[in-house]
N, C-alpha and C positions, 0 to 999 in steps of 0.2 A: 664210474663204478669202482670201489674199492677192490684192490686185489690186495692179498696176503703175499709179499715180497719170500716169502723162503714158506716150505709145508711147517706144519706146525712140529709134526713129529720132531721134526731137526731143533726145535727151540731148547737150549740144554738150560735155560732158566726154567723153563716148566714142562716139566716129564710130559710125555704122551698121559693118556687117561688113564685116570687111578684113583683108586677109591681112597688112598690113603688121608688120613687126618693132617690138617694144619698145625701147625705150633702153638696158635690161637685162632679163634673167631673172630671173623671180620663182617662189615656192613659196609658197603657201599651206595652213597648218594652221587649221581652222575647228573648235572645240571644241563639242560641244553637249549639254544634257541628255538622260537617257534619258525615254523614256514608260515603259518597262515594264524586259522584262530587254532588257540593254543586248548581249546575244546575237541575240535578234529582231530589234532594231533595226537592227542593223546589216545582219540579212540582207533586213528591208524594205527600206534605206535603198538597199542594193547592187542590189535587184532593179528597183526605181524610176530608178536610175541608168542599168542595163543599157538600159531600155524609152527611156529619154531621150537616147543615147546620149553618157553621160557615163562608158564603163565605164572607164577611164582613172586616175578620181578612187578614189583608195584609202579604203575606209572600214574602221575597227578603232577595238579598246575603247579607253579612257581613263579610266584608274582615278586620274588629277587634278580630274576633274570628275561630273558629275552626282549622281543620284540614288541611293540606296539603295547596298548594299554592289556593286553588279554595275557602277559605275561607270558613264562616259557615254560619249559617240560622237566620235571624232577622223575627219575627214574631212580626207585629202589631195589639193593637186593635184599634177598631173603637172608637168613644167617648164614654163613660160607663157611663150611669146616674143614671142606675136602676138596684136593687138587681138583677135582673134576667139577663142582661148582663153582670153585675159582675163574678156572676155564671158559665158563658160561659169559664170564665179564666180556673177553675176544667177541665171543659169540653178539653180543650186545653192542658193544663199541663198533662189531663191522656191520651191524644192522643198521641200526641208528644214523650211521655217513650211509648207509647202500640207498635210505630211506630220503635222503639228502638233507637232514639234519646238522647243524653245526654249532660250534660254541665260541664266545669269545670274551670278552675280559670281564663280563658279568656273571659270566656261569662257572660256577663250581664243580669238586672234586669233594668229597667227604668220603674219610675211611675213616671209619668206627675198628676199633681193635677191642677185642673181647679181653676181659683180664680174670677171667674163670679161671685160670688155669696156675696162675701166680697164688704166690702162698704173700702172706700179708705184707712182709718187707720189700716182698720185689716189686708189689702194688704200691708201697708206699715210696721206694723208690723210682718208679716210674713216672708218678706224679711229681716228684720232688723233680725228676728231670724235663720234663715240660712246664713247669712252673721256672725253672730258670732259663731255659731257650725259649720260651714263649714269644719272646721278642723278635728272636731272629727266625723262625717261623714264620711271624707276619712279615716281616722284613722282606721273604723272595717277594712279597708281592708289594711294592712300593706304594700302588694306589688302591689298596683296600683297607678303608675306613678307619679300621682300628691297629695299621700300623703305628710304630710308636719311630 
């Protein structure tokens, strides 16, 4: 079973709960293996969620990852604006291993960052800066596809 090594409250990266607004909007795709048929899973993984009130977090197959031909689990969030739905992600990550779910070099991590909030230059700056570290991006991960 998963424990939480320190309470949370003590985490001085992320405040106890708070309603407050993020800097921007984020999305989260969390990839993970299956246990079984990755149809189960998903409907444990939803039912677990509903009981936790997480039902918000979209969970569906992902035939990029896991096990056997039935593919693995993509879990979505909702749009994140606020510490306290950030928060939710913990909340998900210690379910998902409580559940005995696991990941490995086929399962992904996607954060989506919202760029609402940017006035046009800092969007076009931003792009300008992932278009020239693009590279070494792919780079931490040596064996996926479209490392260059």
């Amino acid at each position: 079973m998963y424990k939480v090594q320190r309470p949370l409250q003590d985490d001085p990266v992320m405040p106890i709960a708070s309603d407050k607004n993020l800097p921007t909007s984020v999305g989260i795709e969390l990839e993970i293996n299956n246990i079984g048929n990755a149809s189960n899973d998903q409907s444990k993984i939803r039912s677990s969620f509903q009981a936790e009130g997480l039902a918000e977090w979209v969970v569906k197959g992902d035939g990029s990852c896991g096990r056997g031909s039935s593919g693995g689990v993509e879990i979505n969030s909702p749009i994140i604006r606020t510490v306290n739905q950030l928060r939710q992600l913990i909340k998900v990550c210690a379910l998902v291993r409580r559940l005995g779910f696991r990941t490995n070099s086929k399962c992904g991590l996607h954060v989506h960052v919202g760029v609402e909030n940017l006035t046009p230059a800092q969007r076009d700056r931003f792009i300008r800066f992932f278009i020239r570290w693009e590279n070494a991006f792919y780079a931490l991960d040596p064996e996926r596809k479209n490392s260059q």
